[in-house]
C-alpha positions as CSV (number, residue, x, y, z in Angstrom):
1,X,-61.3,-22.3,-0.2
2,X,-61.1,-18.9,-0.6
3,X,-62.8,-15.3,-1.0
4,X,-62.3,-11.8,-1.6
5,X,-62.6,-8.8,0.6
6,X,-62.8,-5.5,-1.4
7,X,-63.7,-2.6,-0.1
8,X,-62.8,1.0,-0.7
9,X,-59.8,1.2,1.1
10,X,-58.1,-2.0,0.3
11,X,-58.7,-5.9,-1.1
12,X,-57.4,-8.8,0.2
13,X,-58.1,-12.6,0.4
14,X,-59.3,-15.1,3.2
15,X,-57.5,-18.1,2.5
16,X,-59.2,-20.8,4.5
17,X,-56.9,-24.1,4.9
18,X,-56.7,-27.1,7.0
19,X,-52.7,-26.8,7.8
20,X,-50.5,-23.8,7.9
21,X,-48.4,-25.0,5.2
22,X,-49.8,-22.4,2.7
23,X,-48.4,-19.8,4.8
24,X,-45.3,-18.7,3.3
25,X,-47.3,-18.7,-0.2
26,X,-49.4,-16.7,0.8
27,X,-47.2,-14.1,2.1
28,X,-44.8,-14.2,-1.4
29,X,-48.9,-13.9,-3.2
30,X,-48.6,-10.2,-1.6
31,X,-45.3,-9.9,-1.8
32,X,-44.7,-9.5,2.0
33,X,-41.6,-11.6,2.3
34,X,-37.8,-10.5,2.8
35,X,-38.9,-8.1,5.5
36,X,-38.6,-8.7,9.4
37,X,-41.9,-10.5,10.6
38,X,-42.7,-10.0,14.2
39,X,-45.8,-12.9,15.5
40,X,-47.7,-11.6,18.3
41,X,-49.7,-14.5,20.5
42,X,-50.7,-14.9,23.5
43,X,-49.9,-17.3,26.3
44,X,-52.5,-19.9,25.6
45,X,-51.8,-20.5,21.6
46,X,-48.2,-19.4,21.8
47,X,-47.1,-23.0,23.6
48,X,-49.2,-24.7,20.9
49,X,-48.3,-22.8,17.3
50,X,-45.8,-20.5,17.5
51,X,-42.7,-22.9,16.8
52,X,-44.8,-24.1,13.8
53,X,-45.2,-21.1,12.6
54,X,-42.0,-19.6,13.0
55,X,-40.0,-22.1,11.4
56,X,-42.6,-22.3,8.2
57,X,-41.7,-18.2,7.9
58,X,-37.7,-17.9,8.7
59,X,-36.6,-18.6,5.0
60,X,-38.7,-16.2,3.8
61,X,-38.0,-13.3,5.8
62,X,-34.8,-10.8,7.0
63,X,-35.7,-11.8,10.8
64,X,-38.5,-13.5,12.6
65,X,-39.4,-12.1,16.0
66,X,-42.2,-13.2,18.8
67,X,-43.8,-11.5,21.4
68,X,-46.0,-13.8,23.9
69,X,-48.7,-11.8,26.2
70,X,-50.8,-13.1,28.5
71,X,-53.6,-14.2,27.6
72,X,-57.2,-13.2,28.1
73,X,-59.5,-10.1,28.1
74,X,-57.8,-8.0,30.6
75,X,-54.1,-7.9,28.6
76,X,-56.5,-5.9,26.1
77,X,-55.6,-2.6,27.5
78,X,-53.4,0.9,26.3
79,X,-50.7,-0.7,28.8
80,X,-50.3,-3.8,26.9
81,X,-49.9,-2.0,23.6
82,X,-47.3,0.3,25.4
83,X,-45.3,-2.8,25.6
84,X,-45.6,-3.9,22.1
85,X,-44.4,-0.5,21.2
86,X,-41.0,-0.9,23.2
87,X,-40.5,-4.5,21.7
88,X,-40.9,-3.0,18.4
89,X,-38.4,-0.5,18.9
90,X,-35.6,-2.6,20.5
91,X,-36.2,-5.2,17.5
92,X,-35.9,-1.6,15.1
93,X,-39.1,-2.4,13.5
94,X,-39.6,-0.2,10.6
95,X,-42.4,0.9,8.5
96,X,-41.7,-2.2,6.0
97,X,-41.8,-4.8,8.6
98,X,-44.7,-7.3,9.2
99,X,-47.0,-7.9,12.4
100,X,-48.8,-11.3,12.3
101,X,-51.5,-11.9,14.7
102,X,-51.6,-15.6,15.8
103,X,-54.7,-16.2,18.0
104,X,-58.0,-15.4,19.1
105,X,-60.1,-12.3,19.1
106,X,-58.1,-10.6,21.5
107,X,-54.3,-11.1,19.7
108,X,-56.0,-10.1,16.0
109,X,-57.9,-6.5,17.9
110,X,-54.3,-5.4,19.8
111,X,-51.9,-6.7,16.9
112,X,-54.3,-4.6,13.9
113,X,-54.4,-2.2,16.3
114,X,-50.2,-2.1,17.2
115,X,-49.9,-2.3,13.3
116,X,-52.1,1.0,12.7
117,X,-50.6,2.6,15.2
118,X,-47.0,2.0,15.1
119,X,-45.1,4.3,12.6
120,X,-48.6,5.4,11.5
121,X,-49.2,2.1,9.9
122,X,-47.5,-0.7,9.3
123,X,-48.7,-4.1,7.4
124,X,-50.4,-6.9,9.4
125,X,-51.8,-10.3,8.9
126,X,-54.3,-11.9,10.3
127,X,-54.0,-15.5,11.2
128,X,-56.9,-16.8,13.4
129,X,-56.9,-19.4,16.0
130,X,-60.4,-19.5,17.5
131,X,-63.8,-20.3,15.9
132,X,-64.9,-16.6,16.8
133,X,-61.4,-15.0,15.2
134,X,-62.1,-17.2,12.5
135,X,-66.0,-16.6,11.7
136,X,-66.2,-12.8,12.7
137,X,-63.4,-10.4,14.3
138,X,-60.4,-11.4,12.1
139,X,-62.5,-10.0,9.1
140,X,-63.4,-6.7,8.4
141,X,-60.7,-4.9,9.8
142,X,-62.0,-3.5,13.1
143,X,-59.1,-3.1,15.4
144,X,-58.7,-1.8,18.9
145,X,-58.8,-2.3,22.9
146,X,-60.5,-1.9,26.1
147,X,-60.4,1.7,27.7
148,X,-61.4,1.6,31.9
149,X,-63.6,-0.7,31.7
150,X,-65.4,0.0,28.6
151,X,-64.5,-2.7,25.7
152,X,-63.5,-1.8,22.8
153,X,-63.7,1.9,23.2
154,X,-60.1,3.0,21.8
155,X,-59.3,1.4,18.1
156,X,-58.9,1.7,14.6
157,X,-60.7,0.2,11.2
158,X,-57.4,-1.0,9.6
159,X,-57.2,-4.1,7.0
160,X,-54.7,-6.8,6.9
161,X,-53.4,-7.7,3.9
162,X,-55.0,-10.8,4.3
163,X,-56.8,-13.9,6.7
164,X,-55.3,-17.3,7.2
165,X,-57.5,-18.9,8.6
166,X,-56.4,-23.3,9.5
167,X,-59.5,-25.2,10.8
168,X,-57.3,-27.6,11.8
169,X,-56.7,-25.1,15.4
170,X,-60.0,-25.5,16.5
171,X,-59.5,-29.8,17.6
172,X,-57.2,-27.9,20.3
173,X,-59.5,-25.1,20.9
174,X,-61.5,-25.3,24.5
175,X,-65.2,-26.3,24.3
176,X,-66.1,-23.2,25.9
177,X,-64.0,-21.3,23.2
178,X,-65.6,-23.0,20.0
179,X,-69.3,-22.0,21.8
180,X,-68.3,-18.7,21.8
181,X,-67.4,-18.7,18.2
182,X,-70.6,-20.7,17.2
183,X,-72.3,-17.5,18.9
184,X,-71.3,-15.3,16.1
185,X,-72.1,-18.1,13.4
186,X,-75.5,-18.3,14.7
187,X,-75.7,-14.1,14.6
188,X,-74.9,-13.9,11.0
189,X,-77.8,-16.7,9.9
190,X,-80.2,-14.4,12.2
191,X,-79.2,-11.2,10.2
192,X,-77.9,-11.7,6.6
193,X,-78.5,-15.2,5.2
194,X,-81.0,-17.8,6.8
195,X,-80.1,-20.3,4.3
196,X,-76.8,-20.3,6.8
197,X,-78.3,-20.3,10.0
198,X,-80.8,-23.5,8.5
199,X,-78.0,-25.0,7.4
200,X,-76.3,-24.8,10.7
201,X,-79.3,-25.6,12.8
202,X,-79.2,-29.1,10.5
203,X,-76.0,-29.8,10.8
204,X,-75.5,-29.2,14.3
205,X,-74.7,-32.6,15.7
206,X,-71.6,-32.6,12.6
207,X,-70.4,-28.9,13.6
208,X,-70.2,-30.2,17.3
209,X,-68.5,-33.0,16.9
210,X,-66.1,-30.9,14.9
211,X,-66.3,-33.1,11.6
212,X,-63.6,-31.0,9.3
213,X,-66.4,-30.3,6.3
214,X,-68.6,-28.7,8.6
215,X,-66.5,-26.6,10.1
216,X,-65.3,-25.4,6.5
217,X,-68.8,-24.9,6.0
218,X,-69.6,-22.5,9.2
219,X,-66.3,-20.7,8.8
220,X,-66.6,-20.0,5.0
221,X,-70.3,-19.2,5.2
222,X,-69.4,-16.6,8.2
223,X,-66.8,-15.2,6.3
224,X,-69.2,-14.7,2.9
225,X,-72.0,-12.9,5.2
226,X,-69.2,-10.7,7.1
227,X,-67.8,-9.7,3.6
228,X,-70.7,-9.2,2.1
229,X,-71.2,-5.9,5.0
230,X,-67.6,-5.3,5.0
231,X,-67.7,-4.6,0.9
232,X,-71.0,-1.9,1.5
233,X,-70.1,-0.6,4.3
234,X,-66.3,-0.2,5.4
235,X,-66.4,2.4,8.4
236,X,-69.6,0.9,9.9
237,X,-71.7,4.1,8.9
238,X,-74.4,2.4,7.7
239,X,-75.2,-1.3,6.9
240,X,-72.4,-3.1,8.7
241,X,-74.1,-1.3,12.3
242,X,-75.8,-4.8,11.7
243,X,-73.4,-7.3,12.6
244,X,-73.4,-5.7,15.9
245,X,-77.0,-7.5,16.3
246,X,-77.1,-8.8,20.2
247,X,-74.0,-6.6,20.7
248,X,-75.1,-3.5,22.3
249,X,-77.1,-5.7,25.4
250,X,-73.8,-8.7,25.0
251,X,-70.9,-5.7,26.1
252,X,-73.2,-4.3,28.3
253,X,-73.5,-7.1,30.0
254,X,-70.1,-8.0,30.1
255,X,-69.3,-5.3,31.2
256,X,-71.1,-5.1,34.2
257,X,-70.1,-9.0,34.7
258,X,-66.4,-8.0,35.0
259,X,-65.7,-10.3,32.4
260,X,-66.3,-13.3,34.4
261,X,-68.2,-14.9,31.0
262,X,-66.3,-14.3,27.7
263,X,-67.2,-12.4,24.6
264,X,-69.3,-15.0,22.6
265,X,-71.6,-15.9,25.7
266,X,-72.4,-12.4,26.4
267,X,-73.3,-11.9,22.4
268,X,-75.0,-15.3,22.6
269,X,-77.0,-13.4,25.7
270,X,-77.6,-9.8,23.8
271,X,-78.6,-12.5,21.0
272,X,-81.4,-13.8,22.9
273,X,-82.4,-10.0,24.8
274,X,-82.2,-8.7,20.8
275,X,-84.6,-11.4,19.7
276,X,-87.3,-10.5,22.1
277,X,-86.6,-7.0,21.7
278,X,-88.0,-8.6,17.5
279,X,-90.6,-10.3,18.8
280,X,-92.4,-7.5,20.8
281,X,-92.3,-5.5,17.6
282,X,-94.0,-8.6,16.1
283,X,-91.0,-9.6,13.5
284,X,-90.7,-12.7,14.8
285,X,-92.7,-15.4,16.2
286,X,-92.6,-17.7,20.1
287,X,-91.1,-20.6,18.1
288,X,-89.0,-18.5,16.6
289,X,-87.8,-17.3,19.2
290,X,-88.0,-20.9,20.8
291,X,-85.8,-22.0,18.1
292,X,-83.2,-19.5,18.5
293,X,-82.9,-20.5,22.4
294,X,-82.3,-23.7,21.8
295,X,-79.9,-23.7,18.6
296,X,-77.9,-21.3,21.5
297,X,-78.1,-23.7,24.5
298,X,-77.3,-26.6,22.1
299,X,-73.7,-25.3,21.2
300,X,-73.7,-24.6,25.4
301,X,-74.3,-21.0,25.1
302,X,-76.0,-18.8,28.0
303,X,-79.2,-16.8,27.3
304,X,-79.6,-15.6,30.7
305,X,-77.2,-13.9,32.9
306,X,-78.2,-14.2,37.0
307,X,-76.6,-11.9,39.8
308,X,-76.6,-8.5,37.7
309,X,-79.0,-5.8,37.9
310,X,-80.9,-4.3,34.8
311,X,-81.3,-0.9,35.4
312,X,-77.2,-1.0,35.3
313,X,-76.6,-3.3,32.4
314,X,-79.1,-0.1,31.0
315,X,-77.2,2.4,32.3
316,X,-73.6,0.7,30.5
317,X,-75.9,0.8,27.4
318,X,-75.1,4.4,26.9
319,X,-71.5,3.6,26.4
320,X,-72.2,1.6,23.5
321,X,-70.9,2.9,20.1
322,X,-73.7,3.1,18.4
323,X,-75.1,4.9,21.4
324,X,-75.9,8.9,19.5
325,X,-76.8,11.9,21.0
326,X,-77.3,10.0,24.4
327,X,-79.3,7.5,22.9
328,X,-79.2,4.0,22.8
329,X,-80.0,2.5,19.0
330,X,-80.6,-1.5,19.0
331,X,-79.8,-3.7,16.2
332,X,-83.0,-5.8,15.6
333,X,-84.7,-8.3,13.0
334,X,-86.8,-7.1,10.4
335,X,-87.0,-10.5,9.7
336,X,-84.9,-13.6,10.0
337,X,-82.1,-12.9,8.0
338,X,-82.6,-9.8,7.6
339,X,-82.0,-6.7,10.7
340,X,-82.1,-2.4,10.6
341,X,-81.1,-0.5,13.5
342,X,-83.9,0.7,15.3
343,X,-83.5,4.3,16.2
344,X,-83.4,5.3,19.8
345,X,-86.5,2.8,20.8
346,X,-86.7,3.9,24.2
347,X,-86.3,3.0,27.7
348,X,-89.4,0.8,28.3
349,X,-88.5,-1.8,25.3
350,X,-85.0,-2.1,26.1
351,X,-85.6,-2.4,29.7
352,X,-88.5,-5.6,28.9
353,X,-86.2,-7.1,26.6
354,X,-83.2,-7.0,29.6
355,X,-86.0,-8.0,31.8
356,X,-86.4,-11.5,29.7
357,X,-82.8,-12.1,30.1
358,X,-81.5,-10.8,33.3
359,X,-83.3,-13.8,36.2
């Protein structure tokens, strides 16, 4: 399977496979190859993939480099990236060579980040290990890391060249991983394309039990809806705000969580806050909103948080990128399958809407 990004910087394909023996072709499709290749991964993929990887690339390119971090939310950090850049220079990386991100969410952010960086730019490939790389952040070019606390607040919008994206990854991929991914599946039915999220909800018991046609389903249909923005709306000026549906309550709270529960459960969280935030404006309905709760809590997800306070999940709000002029704008449904951003609502709606998922 395979689509197109386009957008007005730059096109590229997702190649979506169940091996990584297409690989090398699809570097020599771009013509990428005869170049030195650096893989970055992280300490939890690295032991599984890396060797396989490496050894399908080394024929095709000048030299083939790793560099292994450790894994999880906290490497995502300007010292990290520091650290990349001195591995880069002792290996003379140079403005032709090639960073490939093998991994999750976290690797494909720091590594198109690294890439856009370094040298002003250098090319990078995206190759996906995780149901949530492989549905949502691999695409679309959003690059970038934490900054003191607040995620995501230093980056980049920088595209690979393209998305490999082997479905085959996600039969080693932790449970609580592949709920996190489902997360952002389940987002993208809610806002683009409820064809997806009906199809999903139907085929749930298949997509959990990780039967390979499903999964090609869930990842292709994810990658259509996130292309579909991407294509409008590169630089997230307008349209694309959407896919950040559930987001601004999901960092928030993970935020002020220190990370203790990982990206997709916090979205799948902001998911559920951004819902009822629809239904008090009367978009959506109670078994709508019953649905959505338990599509969520059958792939395992969260959609309450205990232990936190509201008024400073509220208060972390304000960080929030789409935060304007000191005021906080929420992603919300104007319907299933289709959301707007709702300009600066107000305190007393957001605070209800954290109050129905903060117990």
């Amino acid at each position: 399977m395979e689509l197109k990004i386009k957008t007005k910087t730059s096109e590229y394909p997702i190649i979506i496979n169940d091996s990584f023996k297409g690989l090398p072709e699809a570097f020599e499709r771009v013509s990428l190859t005869g170049r030195k290749l650096c893989i970055i991964s992280d300490s939890n993929v690295a032991p599984i993939y890396l060797d396989e990887v490496k050894k399908l690339l080394e024929g095709r390119f000048l030299k083939v480099v790793s560099y292994v971090f450790e894994a999880g939310e906290n490497s995502k950090n300007l010292d990290v990236i520091s650290d990349f850049y001195d591995f880069f220079a002792r290996e003379q990386l140079d403005r032709r060579s090639v960073l490939v991100a093998l991994g999750g969410g976290v690797t494909g952010d720091m590594t198109g980040f690294a890439a856009a960086t370094y040298m002003r730019g250098i090319p990078f490939v995206q190759v996906p290990t995780t149901l949530l790389a492989q549905v949502d952040s691999s695409v679309g070019g959003k690059t970038g890391v934490d900054y003191k606390g607040n995620k995501n607040m230093v980056g980049a919008f920088y595209q690979p060249w393209f998305v490999y994206i082997n479905t085959s990854t996600l039969n080693t991929l932790p449970p609580r991983e592949f709920s996190a991914g489902m997360a952002e599946a389940v987002k993208h039915g809610y806002i683009i394309d409820k064809d997806y999220l009906y199809y999903i909800m139907v085929n749930r018991q298949a997509i959990k039990a990780l039967d390979p046609k499903a999964l090609s389903k869930v990842v292709y249909g994810s990658c259509k809806c996130k292309a579909y923005v991407v294509s409008k709306d590169e630089k997230e000026t307008g349209l694309r705000e959407i896919l950040n549906f559930g987001h601004t309550f999901g960092h928030a709270v993970e935020t002020i969580c220190g990370f203790r529960l990982i990206h997709g459960e916090c979205v799948a969280i902001g998911m559920t806050a951004a819902l009822y935030f629809s239904m008090q404006r009367g978009r959506i309905t109670q078994r709508d909103m019953k649905a959505a709760q338990e599509i969520l809590t059958y792939f395992d997800l969260p959609v309450d948080v205990k232990d936190i306070s509201t008024e400073k999940v509220y208060e972390q709000m304000f960080y929030d990128k789409k935060t304007k002029d000191n005021k906080i704008n929420i992603v919300t449904l104007d319907k299933i399958g289709s959301a707007y951003t709702e300009k600066d609502p107000g305190e007393e709606e957001i605070m209800a809407a954290l109050g129905y998922i903060v117990k």
